[in-house]
C-alpha angles and dihedrals in degrees: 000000000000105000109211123180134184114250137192102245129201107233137175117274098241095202088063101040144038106242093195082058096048104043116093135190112260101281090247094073091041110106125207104256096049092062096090084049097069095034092054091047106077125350088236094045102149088228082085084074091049115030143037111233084231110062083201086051091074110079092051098050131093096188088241077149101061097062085049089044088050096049095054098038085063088037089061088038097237080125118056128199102216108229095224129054116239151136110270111213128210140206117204108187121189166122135295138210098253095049100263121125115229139168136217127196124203139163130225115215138155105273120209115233134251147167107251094241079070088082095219101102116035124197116210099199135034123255136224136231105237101057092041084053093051099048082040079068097035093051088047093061108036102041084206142091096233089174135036142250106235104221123172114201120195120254106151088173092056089232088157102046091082090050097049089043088055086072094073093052097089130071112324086218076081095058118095102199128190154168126219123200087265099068096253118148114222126211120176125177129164116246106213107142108116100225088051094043090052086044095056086040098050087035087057100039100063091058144056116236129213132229109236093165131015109045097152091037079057104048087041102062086044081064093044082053088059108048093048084051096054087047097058105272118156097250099188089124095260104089119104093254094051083074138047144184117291143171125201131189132178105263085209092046113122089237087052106112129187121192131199114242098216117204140227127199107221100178116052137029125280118241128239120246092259071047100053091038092057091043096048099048100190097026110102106212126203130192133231136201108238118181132156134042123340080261103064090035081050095054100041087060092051096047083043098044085045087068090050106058121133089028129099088258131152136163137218133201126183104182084251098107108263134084112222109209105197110189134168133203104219108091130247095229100164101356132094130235096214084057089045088056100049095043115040092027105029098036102028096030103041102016105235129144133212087269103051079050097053084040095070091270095122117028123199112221111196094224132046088228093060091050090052089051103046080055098056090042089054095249091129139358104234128023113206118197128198149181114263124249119261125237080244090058088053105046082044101055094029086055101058087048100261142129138221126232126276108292107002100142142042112191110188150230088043123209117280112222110237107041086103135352122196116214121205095226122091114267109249 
């Protein structure tokens, strides 16, 4: 069902350029002060696709300059338009919160478009408007997906793990390799070889894939489709338009990490644990001692909520010196705990609806030390902490067609703007 071809992808000249210096986070994670960071990096700093110096820039623009950007940057050679189509395969290697390196491989490929009640790609949030409207200009303008769709598929087997790894077997003059800020390790190789190529396409077919990043990347170029449509486009399904960028990776794959995406009330007061007792009827709540820095509270949440995994558990924590582990006995069966919590603590106990959430009135650290923290800087008046989704508790809810609620996973490492880009125009 998901359709997935090989594309020749323009790609930076390493031996011009630095790749470590080029690549970006996607421009989503991106905050507004640490633009001038990354343009001021390099020149040819692939943030310069993405982003407007100027946060305020944005509304105004219309990204004439990309498609100019793009056409020089190919005219000096620092981008490259690879002769043969392929997969291009890439090794993040990391590490993770709790001190172990893994590594997660993944291939990029051009994925073939469709509506969502297809049933072929499944998005697991809602969207909203503003940021659609931005990367619709910025498409326009470009002509080109200049960053992925994140999309797990399920193969709990790992079929597929021989086949990506063939594509390092060749020179290692073929390998771009990287480092973010973060510490990642990047290894990119093309996969061109045509067994391996029909054996990635009729892997893919048979099964449906999952956003896991990108849903508005995604949407927007559906909208792009369109357009393009309306306007007299082919729309056969084999125009440039009727694809887009995309990057897939095995959820049960050992490199496949889920984080947990904590939350902090920042409108309410915190109860106390006789007050969290009397709001949550049928929840038993304990109280630790937390002392020390939001790293060590951080870290006693995380080491208490890991015991706790498979049962309906939270934590809050209120900067007071104490943890407070609520836990109840019923099981979740086919709930989640991220909806539980919005719904019978966010909503019953504080009082706050889907749209004070979507107004700034709960904010969703992506670390539990940053929600301790947040706590102890008055940013909020409760952190509560949780255990992440399973790939199990994706493919589950995504498969009967529903959605979970805003900000309920964190896969990690995320990827990085400026490995491949796709354009939209034939190759020479």
């Amino acid at each position: 069902m998901t359709v997935v071809r090989p594309f020749s992808a323009l790609r930076y000249d390493t031996g011009k350029v630095d790749l470590s210096k080029v690549i970006v986070p996607p421009y989503d994670v991106i905050a507004a002060d640490e633009r001038s960071l990354f343009f001021d990096r390099d020149p040819h700093n692939a943030i310069r696709f993405e982003l407007t110096r100027d946060a305020s820039e944005e509304a105004a623009t219309d990204y004439s300059e990309i498609a100019e950007t793009l056409g020089a940057w190919q005219e000096s050679g620092v981008l490259i338009r690879e002769p043969v189509p392929a997969y291009y395969v890439l090794k993040q290697r990391f590490t993770a919160p709790d001190g172990h390196t893994l590594e997660r491989v993944g291939f990029y490929a051009e994925l073939g478009l469709e509506e969502y009640d297809q049933g072929v790609v499944l998005p697991h949030e809602r969207t909203l408007a503003g940021p659609k409207a931005d990367r619709l200009k910025l498409l326009r303008a470009a002509r080109a997906n200049l960053s992925s769709v994140f999309l797990l598929y399920e193969d709990r087997e790992d079929d597929l793990g021989a086949t990506l790894e063939s594509a390092f077997n060749g020179s290692p003059e073929q390998v771009a390799r990287a480092r973010d800020d973060a510490g990642v390790d990047y290894a990119l190789a093309p996969l061109t070889d045509a067994k391996a190529i029909a054996a990635v396409q009729g892997f893919m077919a048979g099964r449906s894939s999952v956003i896991a990043d990108g849903h508005h990347r995604y949407e927007t170029a559906l909208a792009y489709r369109r357009e393009q449509r309306e306007a007299g486009g082919s729309g056969q399904g084999e125009a440039p338009f009727d694809s887009t960028l995309a990057y897939f990776a095995n959820a049960y794959a050992p490199g496949s990490l889920l984080l947990p995406i904590h939350r902090v009330v920042r409108r309410g007061t915190a109860p106390d644990a006789e007050g969290w007792a009397r709001a949550l009827p049928g929840w038993t709540c304990a109280s630790l001692p937390a002392t020390g820095g939001s790293d060590a509270v951080s870290a006693l949440a995380s080491e208490t909520l890991a015991k706790l995994t498979g049962r309906p558990a939270f934590v809050a924590d209120a900067g007071d010196g104490f943890l407070h582990v609520l836990t109840r006995d019923t099981p979740l069966g086919d709930d989640l705990m991220v909806r539980v919590l919005e719904r019978d603590v966010i909503g019953a106990v504080f009082g706050l609806s889907p749209e004070d959430i979507r107004d700034g009135a709960v904010g969703f650290p992506k670390s539990a030390e940053r929600a301790a923290r947040d706590v102890r800087e008055g940013a909020g008046s409760v952190a509560l902490y949780l255990n992440p989704v399973s790939a199990d508790d994706v493919f589950r809810v995504t498969g009967v067609g529903e959605r979970m609620p805003q900000k309920s996973t964190f896969f990690y490492p995320k990827i990085p703007t400026g490995m491949v880009f796709r354009l939209h125009e034939a190759s020479a």
